[in-house]
C-alpha positions in Angstrom: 53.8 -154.7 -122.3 51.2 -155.3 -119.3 52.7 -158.6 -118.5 56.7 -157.6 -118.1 55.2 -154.9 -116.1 53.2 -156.8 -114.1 56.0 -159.4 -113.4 58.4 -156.5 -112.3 56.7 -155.9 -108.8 57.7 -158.3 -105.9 53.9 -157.4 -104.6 52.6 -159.8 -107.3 55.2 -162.5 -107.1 54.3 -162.8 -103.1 50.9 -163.5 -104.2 51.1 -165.6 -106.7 53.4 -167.6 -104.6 50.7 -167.3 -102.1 48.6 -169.1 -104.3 50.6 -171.3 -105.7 51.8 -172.9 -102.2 48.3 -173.1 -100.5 47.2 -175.9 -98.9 43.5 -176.2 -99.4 42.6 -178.5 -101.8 39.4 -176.5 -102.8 41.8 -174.0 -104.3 43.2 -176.3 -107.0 42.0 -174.3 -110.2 43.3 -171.1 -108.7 47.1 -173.1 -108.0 46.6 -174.1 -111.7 46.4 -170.2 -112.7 49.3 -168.8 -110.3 51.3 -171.5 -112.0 51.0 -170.3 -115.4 51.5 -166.5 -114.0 54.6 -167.7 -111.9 56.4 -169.6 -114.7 56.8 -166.0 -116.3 58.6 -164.6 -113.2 61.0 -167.4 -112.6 61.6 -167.5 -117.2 62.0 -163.7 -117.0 65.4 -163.3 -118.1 65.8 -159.6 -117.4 64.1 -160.1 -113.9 65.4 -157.7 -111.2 67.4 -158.1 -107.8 64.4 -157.6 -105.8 62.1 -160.5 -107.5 65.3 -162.8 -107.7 65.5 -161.9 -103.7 61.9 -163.3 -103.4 62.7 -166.4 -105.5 65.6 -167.2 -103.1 64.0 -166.2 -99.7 61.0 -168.5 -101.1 62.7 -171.1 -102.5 62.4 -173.9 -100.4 58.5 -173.3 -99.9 58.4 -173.2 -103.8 60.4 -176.0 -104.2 58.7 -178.5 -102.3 55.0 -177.2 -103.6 56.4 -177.5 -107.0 58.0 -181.6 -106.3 54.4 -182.3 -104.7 52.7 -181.1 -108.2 54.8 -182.7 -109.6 54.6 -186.1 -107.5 51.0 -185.6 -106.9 49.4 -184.7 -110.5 48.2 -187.9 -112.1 48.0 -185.5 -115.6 50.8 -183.2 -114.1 52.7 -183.2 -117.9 48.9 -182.7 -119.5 48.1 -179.9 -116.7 51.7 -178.1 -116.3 53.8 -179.5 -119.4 57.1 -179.7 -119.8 56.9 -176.4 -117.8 57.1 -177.9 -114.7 60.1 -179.6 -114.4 62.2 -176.6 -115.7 60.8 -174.6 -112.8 61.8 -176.7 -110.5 65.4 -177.0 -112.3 65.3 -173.2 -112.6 64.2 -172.7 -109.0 67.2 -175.3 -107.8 69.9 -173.0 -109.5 68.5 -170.2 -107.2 71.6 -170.4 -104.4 
């Protein structure tokens, strides 16, 4: 399928990290649509060495963007669901 394709290259997991992690305010809505595109990297069961290499070289970056959504969101559980706290579990187990 397009999407197990698309989560296969480390090019698009950079970026959508990229996104994710920004710090301008003005880019909320596109944060909002890296999340749901990175959720399917980090839940990829069959991911490969080299994305699981950017998780880990990322991870504290992620992690603290992802505790700030968390922390920050007033609807966080209506934006990001039960989503976002499994990421963030799933991103911890990342040693």
């Amino acid at each position: 399928s397009v999407m197990v394709k698309f989560i296969s290259y480390p090019s698009h997991l950079h970026l959508m990290i990229d996104n994710l992690c920004a710090d301008d305010s003005r880019e909320k809505g596109m944060k909002f649509q890296a999340f749901h595109v990175f959720k399917f990297f980090v839940a990829n069961p069959k991911k490969g060495k080299t994305i699981l290499n950017v998780l880990r070289a990322r991870r504290t970056e992620i992690l603290k963007t992802l505790i700030e959504m968390k922390r920050t969101e007033e609807q966080s559980e209506i934006e990001y669901g039960r989503e976002l706290p499994l990421l963030i579990d799933r991103i911890r187990e990342l040693e």
